[in-house]
C-alpha positions as CSV (number, residue, x, y, z in Angstrom):
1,X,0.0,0.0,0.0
2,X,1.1,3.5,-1.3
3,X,1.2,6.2,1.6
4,X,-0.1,9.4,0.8
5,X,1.2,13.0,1.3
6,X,-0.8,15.2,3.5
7,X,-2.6,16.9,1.3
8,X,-5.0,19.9,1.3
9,X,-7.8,21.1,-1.1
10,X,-5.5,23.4,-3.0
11,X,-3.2,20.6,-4.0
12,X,-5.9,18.4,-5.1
13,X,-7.7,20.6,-7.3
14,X,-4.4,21.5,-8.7
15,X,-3.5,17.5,-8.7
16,X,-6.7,16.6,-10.8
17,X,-7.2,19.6,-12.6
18,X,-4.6,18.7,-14.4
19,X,-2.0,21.5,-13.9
20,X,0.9,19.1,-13.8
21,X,1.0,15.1,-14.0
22,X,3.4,12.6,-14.1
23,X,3.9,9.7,-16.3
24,X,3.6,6.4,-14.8
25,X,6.7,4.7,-16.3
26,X,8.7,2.2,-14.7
27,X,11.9,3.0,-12.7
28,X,15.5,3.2,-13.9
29,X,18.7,2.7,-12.2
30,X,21.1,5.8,-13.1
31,X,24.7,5.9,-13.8
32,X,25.7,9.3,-13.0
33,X,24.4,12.6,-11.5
34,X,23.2,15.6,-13.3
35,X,23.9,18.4,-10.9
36,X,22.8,21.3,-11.3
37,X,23.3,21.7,-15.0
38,X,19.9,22.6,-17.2
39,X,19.1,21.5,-20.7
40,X,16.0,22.6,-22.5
41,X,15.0,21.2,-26.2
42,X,12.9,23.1,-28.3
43,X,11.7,21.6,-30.9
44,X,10.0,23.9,-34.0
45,X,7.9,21.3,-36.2
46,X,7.2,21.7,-39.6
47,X,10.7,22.6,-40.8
48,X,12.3,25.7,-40.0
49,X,13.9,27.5,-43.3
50,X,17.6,28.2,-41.4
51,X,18.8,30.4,-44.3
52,X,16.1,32.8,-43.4
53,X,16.7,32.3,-39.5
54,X,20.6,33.1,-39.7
55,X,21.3,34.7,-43.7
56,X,24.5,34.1,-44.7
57,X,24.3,37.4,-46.4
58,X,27.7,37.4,-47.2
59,X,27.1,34.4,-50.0
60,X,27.3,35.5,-53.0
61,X,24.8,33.8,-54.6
62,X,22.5,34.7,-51.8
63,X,20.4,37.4,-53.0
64,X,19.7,36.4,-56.6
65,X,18.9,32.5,-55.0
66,X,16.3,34.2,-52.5
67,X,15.0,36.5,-54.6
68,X,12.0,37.9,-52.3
69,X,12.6,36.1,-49.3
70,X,16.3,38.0,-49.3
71,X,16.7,39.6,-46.6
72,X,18.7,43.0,-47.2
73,X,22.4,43.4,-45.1
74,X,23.0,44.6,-41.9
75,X,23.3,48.3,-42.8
76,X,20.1,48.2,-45.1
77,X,16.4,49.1,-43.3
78,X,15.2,45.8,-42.5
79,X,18.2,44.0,-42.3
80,X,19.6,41.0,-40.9
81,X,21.3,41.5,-37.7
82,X,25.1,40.9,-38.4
83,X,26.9,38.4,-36.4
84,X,30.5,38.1,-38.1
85,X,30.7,39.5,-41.2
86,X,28.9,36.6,-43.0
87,X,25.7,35.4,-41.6
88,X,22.8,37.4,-39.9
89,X,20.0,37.1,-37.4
90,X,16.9,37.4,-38.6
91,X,14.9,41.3,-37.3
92,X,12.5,39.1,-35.4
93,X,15.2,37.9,-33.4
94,X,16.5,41.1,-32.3
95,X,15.9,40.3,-28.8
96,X,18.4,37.7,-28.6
97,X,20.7,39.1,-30.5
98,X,22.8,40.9,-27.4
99,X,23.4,36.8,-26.1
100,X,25.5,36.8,-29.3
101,X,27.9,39.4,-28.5
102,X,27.7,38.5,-25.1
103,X,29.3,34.9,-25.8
104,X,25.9,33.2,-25.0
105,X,24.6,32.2,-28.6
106,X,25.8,30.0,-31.1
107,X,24.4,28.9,-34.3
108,X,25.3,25.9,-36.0
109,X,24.6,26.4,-39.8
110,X,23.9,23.8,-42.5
111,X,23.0,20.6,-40.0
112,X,20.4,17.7,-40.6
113,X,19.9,14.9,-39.0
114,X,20.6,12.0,-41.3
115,X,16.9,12.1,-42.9
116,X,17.2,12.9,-46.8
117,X,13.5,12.9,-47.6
118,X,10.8,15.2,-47.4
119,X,8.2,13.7,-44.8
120,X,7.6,15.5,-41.6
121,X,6.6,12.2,-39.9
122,X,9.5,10.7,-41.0
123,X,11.6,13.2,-40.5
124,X,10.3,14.1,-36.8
125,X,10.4,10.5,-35.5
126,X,14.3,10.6,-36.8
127,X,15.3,13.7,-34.9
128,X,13.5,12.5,-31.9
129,X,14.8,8.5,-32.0
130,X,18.1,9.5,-32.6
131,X,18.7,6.6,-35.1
132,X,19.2,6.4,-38.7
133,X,15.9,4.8,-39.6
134,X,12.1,6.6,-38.7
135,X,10.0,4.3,-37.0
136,X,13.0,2.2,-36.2
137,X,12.6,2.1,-32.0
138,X,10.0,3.5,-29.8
139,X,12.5,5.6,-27.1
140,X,13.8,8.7,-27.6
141,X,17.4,10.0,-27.5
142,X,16.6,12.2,-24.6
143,X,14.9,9.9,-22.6
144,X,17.9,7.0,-23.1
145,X,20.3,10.3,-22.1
146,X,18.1,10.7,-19.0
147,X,18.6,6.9,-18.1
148,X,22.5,7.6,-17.9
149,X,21.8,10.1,-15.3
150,X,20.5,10.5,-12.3
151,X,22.1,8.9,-9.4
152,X,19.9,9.9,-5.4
153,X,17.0,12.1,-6.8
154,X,15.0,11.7,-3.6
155,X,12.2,10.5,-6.1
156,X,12.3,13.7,-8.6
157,X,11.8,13.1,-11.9
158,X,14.4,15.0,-14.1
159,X,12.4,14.9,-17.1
160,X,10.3,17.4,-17.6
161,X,7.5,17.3,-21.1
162,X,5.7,21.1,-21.6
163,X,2.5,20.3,-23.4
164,X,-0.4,18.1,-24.0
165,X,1.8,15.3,-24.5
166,X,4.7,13.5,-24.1
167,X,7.3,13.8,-27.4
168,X,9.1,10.8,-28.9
169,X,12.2,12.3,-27.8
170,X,11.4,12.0,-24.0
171,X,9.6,8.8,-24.7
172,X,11.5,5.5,-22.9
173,X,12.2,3.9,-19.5
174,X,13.3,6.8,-17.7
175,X,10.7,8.4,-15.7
176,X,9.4,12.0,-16.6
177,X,7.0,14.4,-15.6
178,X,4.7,16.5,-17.7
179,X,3.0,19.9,-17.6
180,X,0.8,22.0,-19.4
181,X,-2.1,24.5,-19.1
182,X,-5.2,22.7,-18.2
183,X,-8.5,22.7,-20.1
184,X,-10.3,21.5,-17.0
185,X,-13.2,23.2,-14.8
186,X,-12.2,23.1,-11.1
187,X,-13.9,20.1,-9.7
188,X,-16.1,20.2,-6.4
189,X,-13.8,19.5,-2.8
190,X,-15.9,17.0,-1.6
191,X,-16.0,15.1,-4.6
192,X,-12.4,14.9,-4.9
193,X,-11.9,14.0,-0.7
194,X,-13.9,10.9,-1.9
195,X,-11.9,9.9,-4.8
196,X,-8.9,10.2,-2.5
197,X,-10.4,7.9,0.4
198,X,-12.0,5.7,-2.8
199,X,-8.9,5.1,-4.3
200,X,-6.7,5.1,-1.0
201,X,-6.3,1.1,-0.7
202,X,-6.0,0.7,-4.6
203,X,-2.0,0.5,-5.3
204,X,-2.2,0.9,-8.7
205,X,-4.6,4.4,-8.7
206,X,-3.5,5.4,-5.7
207,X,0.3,5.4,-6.8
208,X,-1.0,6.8,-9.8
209,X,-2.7,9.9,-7.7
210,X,0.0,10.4,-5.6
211,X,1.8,11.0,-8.7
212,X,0.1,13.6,-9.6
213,X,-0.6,15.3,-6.9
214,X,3.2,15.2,-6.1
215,X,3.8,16.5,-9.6
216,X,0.7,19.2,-9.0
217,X,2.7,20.1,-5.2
218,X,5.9,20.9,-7.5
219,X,4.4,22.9,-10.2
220,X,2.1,25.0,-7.8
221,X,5.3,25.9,-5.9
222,X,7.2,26.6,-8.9
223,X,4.7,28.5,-10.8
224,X,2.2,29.7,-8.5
225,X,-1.0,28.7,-10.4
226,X,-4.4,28.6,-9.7
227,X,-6.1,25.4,-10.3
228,X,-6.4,25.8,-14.0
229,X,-3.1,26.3,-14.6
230,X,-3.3,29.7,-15.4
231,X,-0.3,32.0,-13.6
232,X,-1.2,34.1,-10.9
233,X,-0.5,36.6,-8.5
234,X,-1.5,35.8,-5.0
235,X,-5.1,34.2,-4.7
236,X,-7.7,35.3,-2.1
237,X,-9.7,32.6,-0.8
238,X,-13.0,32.6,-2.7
239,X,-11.9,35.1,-5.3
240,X,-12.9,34.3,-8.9
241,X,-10.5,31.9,-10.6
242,X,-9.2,32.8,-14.0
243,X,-9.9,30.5,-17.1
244,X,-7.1,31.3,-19.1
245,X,-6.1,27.5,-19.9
246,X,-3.7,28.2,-23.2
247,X,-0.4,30.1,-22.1
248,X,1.1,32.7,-25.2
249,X,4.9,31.9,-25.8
250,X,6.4,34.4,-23.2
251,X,4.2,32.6,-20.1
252,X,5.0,29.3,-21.7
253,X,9.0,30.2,-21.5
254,X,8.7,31.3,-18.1
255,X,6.5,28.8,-17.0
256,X,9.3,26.2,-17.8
257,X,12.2,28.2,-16.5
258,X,10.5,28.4,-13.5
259,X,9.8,25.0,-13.4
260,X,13.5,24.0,-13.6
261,X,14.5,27.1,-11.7
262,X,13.1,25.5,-8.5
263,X,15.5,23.6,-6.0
264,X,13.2,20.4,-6.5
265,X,12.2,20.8,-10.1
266,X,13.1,19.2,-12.9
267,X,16.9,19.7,-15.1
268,X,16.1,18.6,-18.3
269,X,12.9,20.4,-20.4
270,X,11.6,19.5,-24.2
271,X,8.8,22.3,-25.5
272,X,7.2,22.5,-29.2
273,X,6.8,25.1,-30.7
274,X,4.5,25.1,-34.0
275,X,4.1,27.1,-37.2
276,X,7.2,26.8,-39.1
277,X,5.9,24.7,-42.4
278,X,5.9,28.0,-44.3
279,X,4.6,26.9,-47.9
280,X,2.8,30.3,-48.5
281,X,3.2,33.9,-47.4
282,X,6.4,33.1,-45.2
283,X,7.1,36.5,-45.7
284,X,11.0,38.0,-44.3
285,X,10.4,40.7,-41.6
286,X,7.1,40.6,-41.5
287,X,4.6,37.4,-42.4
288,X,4.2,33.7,-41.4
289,X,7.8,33.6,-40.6
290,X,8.6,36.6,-38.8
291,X,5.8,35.7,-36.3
292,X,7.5,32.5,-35.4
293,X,10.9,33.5,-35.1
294,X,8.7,36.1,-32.8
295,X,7.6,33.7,-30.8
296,X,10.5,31.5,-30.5
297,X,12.3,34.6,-29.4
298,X,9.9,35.3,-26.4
299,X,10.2,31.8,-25.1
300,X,14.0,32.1,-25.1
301,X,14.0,35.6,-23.4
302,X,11.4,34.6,-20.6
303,X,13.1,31.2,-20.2
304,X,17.0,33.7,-19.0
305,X,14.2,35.9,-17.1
306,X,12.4,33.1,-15.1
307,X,15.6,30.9,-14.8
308,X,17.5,33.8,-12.9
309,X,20.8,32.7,-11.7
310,X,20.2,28.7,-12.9
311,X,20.5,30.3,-16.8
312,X,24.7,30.3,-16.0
313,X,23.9,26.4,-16.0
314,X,21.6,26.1,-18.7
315,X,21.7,25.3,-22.5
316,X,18.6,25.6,-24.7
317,X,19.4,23.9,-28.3
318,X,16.4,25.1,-30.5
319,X,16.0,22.5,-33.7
320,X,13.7,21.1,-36.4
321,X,13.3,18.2,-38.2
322,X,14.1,19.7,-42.0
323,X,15.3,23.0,-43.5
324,X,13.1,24.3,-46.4
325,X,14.0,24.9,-50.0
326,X,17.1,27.5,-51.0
327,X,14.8,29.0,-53.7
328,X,10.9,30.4,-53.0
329,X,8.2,28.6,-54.5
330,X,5.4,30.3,-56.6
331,X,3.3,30.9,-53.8
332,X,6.0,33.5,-51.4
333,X,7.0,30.3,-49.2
334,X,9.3,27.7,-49.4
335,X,8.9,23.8,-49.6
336,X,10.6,20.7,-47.5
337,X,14.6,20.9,-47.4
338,X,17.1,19.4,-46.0
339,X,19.9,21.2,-44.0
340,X,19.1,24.4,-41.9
341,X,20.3,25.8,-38.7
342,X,20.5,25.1,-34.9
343,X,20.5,27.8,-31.9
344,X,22.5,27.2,-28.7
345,X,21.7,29.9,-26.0
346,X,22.3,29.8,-22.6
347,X,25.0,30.9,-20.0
348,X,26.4,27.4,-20.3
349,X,27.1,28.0,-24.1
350,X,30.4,29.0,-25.5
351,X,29.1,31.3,-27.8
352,X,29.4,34.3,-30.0
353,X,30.2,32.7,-33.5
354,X,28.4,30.5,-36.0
355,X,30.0,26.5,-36.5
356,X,29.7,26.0,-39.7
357,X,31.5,24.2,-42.8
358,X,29.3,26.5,-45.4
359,X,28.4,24.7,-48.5
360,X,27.9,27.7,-50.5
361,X,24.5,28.3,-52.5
362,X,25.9,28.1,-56.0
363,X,23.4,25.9,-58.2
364,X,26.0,22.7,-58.4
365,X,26.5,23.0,-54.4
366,X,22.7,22.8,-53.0
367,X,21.8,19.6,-52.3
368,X,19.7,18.0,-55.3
369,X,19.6,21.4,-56.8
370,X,17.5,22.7,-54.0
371,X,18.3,22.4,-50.8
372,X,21.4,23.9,-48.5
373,X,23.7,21.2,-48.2
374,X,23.9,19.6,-44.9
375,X,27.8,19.6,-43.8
376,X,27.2,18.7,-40.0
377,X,25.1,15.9,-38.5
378,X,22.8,17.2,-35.8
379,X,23.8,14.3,-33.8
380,X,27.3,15.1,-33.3
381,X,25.9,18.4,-31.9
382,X,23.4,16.7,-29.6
383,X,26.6,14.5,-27.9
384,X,28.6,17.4,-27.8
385,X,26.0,18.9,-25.7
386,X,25.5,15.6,-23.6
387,X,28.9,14.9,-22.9
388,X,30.7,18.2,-22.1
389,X,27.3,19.7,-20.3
390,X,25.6,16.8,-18.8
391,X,28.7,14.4,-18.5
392,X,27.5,11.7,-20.8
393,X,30.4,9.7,-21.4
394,X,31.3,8.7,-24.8
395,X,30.4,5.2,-24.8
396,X,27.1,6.0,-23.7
397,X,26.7,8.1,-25.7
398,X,27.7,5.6,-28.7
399,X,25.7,2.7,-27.4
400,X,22.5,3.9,-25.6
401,X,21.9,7.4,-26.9
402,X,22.8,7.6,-30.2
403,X,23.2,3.9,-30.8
404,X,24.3,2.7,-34.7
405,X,28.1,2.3,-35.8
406,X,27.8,5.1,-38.2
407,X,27.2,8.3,-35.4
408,X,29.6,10.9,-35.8
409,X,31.9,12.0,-33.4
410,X,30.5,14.6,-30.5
411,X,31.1,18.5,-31.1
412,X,34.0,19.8,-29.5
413,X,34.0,23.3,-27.2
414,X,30.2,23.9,-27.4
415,X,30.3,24.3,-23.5
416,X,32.3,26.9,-21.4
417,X,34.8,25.4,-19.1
């Protein structure tokens, strides 16, 4: 019999309103600790187009390749933001663009995993597996990387899933936790007392209740929320509740940062964020685009905000399963690529230059004719970041995470030491 937590009315509507619950997967013995170190995934789905993320301006073939979705150099109005000479951030990402200077951005340019069609299934349940085959196993990369690690947790889960669900890439043996905005009315208090003492002598619900309840206990702390999971400031007994149940990308950031920011939280976040299968419209500083880049730069500048002092121990790597096409199509977007760009930002990250072995945008150098050539596997980038920041060793790495005799070698000196 599972023993439960004292628990007041608070926790339980926050436990079954669904503010925060935990997965119920089976325990793993770790190998090593994680400390204090932070690493958030975002993953943008539906293909981010990297040449109009970070422009390599410089190219010379990159303005007459573009054509309308060229974005003008630095010095021009509207103009990318220059890095070193070469490439530029995109306008919309003019809020991050400081981290650069400041040594706490890097972009790594013309990477892919080792997908080389055109199917966002495919190509998302590749990034995510960490194998060379979609489909091929049912864990993800991140979750076999959270199996290595560990050590006395006191019972935290170090996994942490924002959203409705849990992604591949956290998908596996390793226990996580999961949180997101709920959709659900606050249930009555006497209701729920007698689901507790219903389900009290019941091992498998009531393990499964305590788990959420813990889970709820850890967000509410963290986040402060009311029952809905809507931030708030400080609730007065029997004042109105708001219903805000879907969080815009600045209270999603800083609900997450928060989240790891806490002493008991979690150390190891995945997020989506949607709208980059730009087809139509995609626009340069303004449009489809421009909006998403928007948004991915809010979540990156609440998560520094909300993280505080744990950001000097953090890395965020922002990726996508595909780049898009190197020329527009007829309709102002741009179609299913291959090689695009990656975003390392955090206090952890040795920053402030772009890794890149450019390929060059001449017609004979894109990829099939069409695509920016990839030159860097994503994977190497991936161990780089899981050896030197969360002290994966190699053959873990090798065998567990990225298993498959063909994985490249892990990135050298993406961390500060």
């Amino acid at each position: 019999m599972t023993a439960f937590l004292p628990l007041n009315r608070r926790g339980l509507l926050a436990g079954l309103g669904g503010a925060a619950a935990l997965s119920l997967l089976p325990q793993v013995s770790f190998a090593r600790t994680v400390g204090e170190q932070r690493f958030i995934l975002i993953v943008l789905r539906g293909g981010m187009d990297g040449l109009a993320a970070v422009a390599p301006y410089a190219d010379r073939d990159y303005a007459a390749l573009r054509g309308r979705l060229a974005l003008p150099g630095p010095n021009a109005q509207g103009g990318v933001l220059d890095l070193d000479g070469f490439f530029g951030l995109n306008p919309a990402l003019a809020d991050i663009h400081p981290w650069y200077k400041e040594g706490q951005l890097l972009v790594a340019h013309a990477v892919a995993t080792p997908y080389r069609d055109r199917s966002h299934f495919d190509a998302q349940d590749l990034l995510e597996n960490g194998t060379v085959t979609p489909h091929g196993v049912a864990s993800g990369w991140l979750n076999r990387a959270l199996a290595q690690l560990g050590g006395d947790t006191g019972g935290r889960r170090l996994g942490l899933a924002v959203g409705q669900g849990v992604p591949l890439v956290l998908r596996g043996a390793a226990p996580i936790a999961s949180w997101s905005p709920s959709p659900l009315k606050e249930a009555d208090g006497d209701f729920l007392d007698r689901v507790v003492a219903l389900y009290a002598n019941d091992p498998l619900l009531a393990n499964a209740l305590k788990a959420g309840l813990d889970s709820a206990s850890m967000a509410d702390h963290a986040l402060n929320t009311d029952a809905d999971g809507a931030m708030d400031g400080a609730m007065m007994d029997g004042a109105p509740r708001p219903k805000a149940v879907r969080l815009d990308p600045a209270q999603l950031g800083t609900a997450t940062g928060r989240l790891l920011a806490d002493t008991n939280g979690p150390r190891i976040a995945v997020m989506d964020l949607q709208g980059w299968d730009t087809h139509a419209q995609q626009g340069t500083t303004a449009g489809r685009l421009a909006g998403a880049l928007g948004n991915l730069s809010k979540v990156l500048v609440a998560l520094r905000a909300s993280l505080g002092p744990a950001w000097r121990q953090t890395v965020v790597a922002v990726v996508t399963e595909f780049g898009r096409t190197a020329r527009p199509n007829g309709t102002g977007g741009t179609d299913h690529g291959t090689a695009t760009a990656a975003l390392l930002a955090g206090g952890a990250v040795q920053g402030g230059r772009v890794l890149a072995d450019w390929p060059g945008l001449a017609n004979d150098r894109l990829y099939q004719g069409r695509d920016l050539a990839p030159t860097q596997d994503l994977r190497a980038v991936m161990k780089g970041i899981l050896r030197d920041h969360l002290g994966l060793d190699t053959g873990a790495l090798d065998k567990a995470v990225f298993p498959g005799g063909d994985t490249p070698a892990a990135t050298r000196d993406l961390i500060r030491t």
